[in-house]
C-alpha positions in Angstrom: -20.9 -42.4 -15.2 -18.9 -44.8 -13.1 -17.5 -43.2 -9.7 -14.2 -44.5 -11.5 -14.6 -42.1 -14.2 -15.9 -39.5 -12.4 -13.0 -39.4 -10.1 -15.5 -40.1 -6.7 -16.0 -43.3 -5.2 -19.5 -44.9 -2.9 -17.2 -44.2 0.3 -15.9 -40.2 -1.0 -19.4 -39.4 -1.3 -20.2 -41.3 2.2 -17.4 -39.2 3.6 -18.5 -36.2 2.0 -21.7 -36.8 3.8 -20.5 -37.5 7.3 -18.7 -34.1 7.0 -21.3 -32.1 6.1 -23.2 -33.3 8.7 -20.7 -32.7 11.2 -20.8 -29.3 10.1 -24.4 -28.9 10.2 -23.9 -30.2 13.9 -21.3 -27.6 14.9 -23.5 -25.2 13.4 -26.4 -25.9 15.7 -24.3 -26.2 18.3 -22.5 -22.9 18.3 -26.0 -21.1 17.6 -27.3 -23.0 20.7 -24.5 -21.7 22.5 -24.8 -18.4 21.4 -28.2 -17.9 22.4 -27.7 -19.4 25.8 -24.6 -17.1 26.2 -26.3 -13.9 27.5 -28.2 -16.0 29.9 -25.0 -17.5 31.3 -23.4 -14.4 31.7 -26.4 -12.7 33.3 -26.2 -16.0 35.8 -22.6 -15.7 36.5 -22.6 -11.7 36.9 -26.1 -11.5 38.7 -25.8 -14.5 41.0 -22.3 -16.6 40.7 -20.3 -13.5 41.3 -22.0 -12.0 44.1 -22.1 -15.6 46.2 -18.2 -15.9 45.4 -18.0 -12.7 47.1 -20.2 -12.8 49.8 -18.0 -16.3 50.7 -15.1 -14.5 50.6 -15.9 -11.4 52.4 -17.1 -13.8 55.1 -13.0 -14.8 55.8 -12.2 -10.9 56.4 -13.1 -7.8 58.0 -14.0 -6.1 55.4 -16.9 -2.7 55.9 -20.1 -2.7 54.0 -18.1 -1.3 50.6 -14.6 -1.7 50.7 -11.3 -4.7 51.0 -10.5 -5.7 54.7 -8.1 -7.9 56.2 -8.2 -11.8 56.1 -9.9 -13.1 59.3 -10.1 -16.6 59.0 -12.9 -17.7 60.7 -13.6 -15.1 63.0 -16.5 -14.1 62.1 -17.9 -17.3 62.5 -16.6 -18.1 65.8 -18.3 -15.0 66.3 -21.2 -15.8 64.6 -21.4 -18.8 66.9 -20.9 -17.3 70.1 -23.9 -14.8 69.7 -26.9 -15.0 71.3 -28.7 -13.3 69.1 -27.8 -15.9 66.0 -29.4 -19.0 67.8 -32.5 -16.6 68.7 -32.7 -15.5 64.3 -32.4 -19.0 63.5 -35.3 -20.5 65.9 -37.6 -17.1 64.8 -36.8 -17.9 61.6 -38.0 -21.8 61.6 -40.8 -20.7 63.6 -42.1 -18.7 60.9 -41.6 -21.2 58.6 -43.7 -23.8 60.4 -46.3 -20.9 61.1 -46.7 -19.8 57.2 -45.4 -22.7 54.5 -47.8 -25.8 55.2 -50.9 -23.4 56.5 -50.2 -21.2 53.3 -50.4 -23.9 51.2 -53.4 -25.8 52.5 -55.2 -22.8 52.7 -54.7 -22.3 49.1 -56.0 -25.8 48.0 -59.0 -25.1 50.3 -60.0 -22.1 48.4 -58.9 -23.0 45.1 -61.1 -26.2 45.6 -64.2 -24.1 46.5 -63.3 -21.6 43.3 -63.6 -24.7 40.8 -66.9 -25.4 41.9 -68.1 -22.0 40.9 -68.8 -21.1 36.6 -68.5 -18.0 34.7 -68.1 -14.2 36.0 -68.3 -15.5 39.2 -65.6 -17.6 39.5 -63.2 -15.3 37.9 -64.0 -12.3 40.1 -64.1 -14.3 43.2 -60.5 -15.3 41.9 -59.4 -12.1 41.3 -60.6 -10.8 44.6 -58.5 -13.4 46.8 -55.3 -13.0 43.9 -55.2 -8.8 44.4 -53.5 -9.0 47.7 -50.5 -10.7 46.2 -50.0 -7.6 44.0 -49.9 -5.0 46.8 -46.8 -3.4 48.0 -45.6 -5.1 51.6 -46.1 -1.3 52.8 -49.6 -1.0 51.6 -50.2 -4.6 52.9 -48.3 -3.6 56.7 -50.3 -0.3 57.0 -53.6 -2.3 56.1 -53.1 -4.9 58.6 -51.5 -2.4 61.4 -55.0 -0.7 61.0 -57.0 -3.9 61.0 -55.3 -5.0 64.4 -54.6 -1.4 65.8 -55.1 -1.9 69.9 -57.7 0.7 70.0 -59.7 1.2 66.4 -58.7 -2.0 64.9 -62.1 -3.8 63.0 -60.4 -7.3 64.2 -60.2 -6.4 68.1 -63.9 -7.4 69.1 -63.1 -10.6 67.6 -59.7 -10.8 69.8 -61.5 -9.4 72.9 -63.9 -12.3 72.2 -61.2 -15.1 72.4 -58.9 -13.6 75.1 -61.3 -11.9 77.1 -59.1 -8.2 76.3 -57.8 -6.0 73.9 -54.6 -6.8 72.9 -51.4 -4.8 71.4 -50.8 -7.9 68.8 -47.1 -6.6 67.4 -46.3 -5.4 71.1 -46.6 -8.7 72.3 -44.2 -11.6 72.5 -46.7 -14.5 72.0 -48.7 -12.5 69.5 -46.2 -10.8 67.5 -44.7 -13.5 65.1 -48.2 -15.3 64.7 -49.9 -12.1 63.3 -46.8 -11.3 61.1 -47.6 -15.1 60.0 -51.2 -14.0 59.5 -50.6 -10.7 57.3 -48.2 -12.9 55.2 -51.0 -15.7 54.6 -53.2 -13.1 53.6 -50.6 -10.9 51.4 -49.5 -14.4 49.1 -51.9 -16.8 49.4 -53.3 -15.6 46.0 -50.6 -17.3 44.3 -51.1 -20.1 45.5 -54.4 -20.6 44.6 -53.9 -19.5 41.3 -51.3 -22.3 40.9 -54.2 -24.8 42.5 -57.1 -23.5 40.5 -55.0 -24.2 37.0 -54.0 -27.6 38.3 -57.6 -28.6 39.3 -58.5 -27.4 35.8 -56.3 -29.9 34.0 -57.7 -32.8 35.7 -60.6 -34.7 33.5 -64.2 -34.5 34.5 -64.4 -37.9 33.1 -62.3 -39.5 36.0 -64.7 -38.1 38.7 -67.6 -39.2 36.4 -66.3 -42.9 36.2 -65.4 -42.5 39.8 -69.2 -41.6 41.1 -70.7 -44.3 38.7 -68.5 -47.0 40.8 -69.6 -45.4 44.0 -66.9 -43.5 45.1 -67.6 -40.3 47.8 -66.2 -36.9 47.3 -63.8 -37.7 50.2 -62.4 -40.9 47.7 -62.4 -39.1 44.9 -60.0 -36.3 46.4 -58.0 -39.6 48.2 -57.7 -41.5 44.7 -57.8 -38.7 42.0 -57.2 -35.5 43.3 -54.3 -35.5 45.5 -52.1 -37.9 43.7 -52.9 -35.9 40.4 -52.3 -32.2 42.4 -49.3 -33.9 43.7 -46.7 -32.3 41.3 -48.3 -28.6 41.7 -48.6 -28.8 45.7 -44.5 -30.1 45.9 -43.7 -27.1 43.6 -45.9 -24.2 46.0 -44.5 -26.1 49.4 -40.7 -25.5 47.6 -41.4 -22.0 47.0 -43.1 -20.6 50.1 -40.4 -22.5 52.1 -37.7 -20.9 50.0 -39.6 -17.4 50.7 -40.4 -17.8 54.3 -36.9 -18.7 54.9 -35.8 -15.0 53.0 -38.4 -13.3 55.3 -37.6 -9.7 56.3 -40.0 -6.8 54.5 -42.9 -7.6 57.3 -41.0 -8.1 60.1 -39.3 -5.0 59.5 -41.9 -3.0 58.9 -44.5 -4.2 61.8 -42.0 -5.2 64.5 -38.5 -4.1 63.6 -38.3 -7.6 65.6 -39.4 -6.9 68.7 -40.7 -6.9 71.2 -37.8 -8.2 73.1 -36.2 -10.0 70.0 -39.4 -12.8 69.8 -39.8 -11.8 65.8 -35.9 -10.7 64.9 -34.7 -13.0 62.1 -31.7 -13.9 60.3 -31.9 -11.4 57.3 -32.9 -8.5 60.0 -29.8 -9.5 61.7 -27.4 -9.4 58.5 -29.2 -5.8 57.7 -27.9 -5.0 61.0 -24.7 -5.9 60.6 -24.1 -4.6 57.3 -26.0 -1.3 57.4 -26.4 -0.8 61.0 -22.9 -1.4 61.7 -20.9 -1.2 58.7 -19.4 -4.8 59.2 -19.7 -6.5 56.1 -17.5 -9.5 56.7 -19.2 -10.2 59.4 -22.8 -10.0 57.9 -21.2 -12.1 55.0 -21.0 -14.6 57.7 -24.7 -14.7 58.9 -25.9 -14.6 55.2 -23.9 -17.7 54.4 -25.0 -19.4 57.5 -28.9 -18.7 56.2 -27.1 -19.9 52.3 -26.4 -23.0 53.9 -29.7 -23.2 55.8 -32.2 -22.5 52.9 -30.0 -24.8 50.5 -30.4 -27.9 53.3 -33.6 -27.6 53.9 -34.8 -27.6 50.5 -32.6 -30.7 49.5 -34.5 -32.3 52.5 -37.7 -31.2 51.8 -37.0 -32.0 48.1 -35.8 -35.4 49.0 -38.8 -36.1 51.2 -41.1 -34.2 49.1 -39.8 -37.0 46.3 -40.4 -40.3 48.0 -43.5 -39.0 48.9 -44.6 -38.7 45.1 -43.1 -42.1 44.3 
């Protein structure tokens, strides 16, 4: 039958098809978006919301819980004009410098040396350095307070033997933020090398093979096939223990309580001040969007320099 007989024509039934297809389209589409819908709202209700407000109380003088009176910027002038801000920010950077790069290089050492090992034993020797990571940070203080305790601590000979004495390591100003550095190696390096181990898995034995037949040494084979392949996996660890260091509070809080005489107080200890200590929310607000601001530059520049060095 002709499509003049029938009533339909070649371009009815091409338009038939472009609708139905449309349709098909919208379909996907709104089932796309309703899946992604619970995720959104989590997002905006979980994290959106609570930086709008933490902005916003930042402008007033508000309490912990409760509405307070616009400021304007106050609290940042304030902010500004204390001491004690300046002294959180340089702790804080020093901690970073102390933990993110040695963490991380740490983890590639040992993850290097697990790779090398077969069977049972890698796996337990692997499981050994990840069950630190699943601690508690109380089990993991009390541990280390023990280790490096003054008078019974197993680690003092070993101190004694370097400085010649015994010495109170969260008492003291130049030891204080390096042993909290320490205990937090120690406490997350496992992930680390878990993340390292499963990237030097991936990489083919072949390329090493080929590599040794031309004459390359180990030291060119990690130069030319190791590092540029672990590149990807090491930029992602460096992001996230910078991001974590930056957020650092549970040890310091627990070994120091950032003494003695400030050398270990950080930014988050000095929001928790401010908002529980003191019951000034707006002005806590403040601090916690100065260290927003802080964590969100630095890892734009260490993602930007982090990127040309992969390139």
């Amino acid at each position: 039958m002709s499509g003049i007989a029938t009533g339909w024509s070649l371009y009815d039934f091409h338009g038939y098809g472009v609708v139905l297809m449309r349709l098909k389209s919208g379909n996907r589409t709104r089932t796309a978006l309703l899946l992604i819908a619970p995720f959104v709202i989590c997002y905006l209700v979980v994290f959106a919301y609570p930086v709008y407000k933490m902005f916003a109380m930042s402008f007033t003088d508000a309490p912990l819980i409760g509405e307070g009176e616009w400021v304007g910027l106050d609290n940042y002038i304030r902010m500004f004009q204390n001491k004690l801000f300046y002294t959180s920010v340089y702790n804080t950077l020093y901690f970073v410098v102390l933990t993110v790069v040695p963490n991380t290089l740490i983890g590639l050492g040992i993850a290097m040396m697990i790779v090398r090992l077969n069977g049972w034993v890698q796996a337990s020797i692997l499981i050994l350095f990840f069950m630190p990571y699943i601690l508690p940070v109380t089990v993991v203080t009390q541990i280390w307070q023990w280790v490096l305790d003054q008078q019974f601590g197993i680690a003092q000979p070993l101190i004694e033997a370097v400085v010649g004495k015994r010495v109170s390591v969260f008492r003291d100003p130049f030891w204080a933020m390096p042993m909290v550095a320490v205990v937090t190696i120690w406490w997350t390096n496992g992930f680390n090398v878990l993340l390292f181990v499963s990237a030097l898995r991936n990489i083919p034995r072949d390329y090493y093979e080929a590599a040794s037949l031309d004459g390359a040494t180990r030291l060119q084979q990690f130069r030319r096939i190791t590092w540029p392949l672990l590149w990807p996996v090491t930029a992602l660890v460096l992001t996230l223990q910078l991001i974590m260091q930056l957020k650092i509070f549970d040890q310091i809080y627990l070994m120091t309580q950032g003494g003695p005489f400030n050398s270990t107080y950080v930014l988050l200890q000095l929001v928790y001040r401010e908002a529980f200590g003191r019951n000034q929310g707006g002005y806590a607000s403040a601090v916690a969007v100065a260290l927003f601001v802080i964590i969100v530059a630095v890892s734009i520049l260490q993602y930007q320099l982090l990127k040309a060095r992969g390139k």
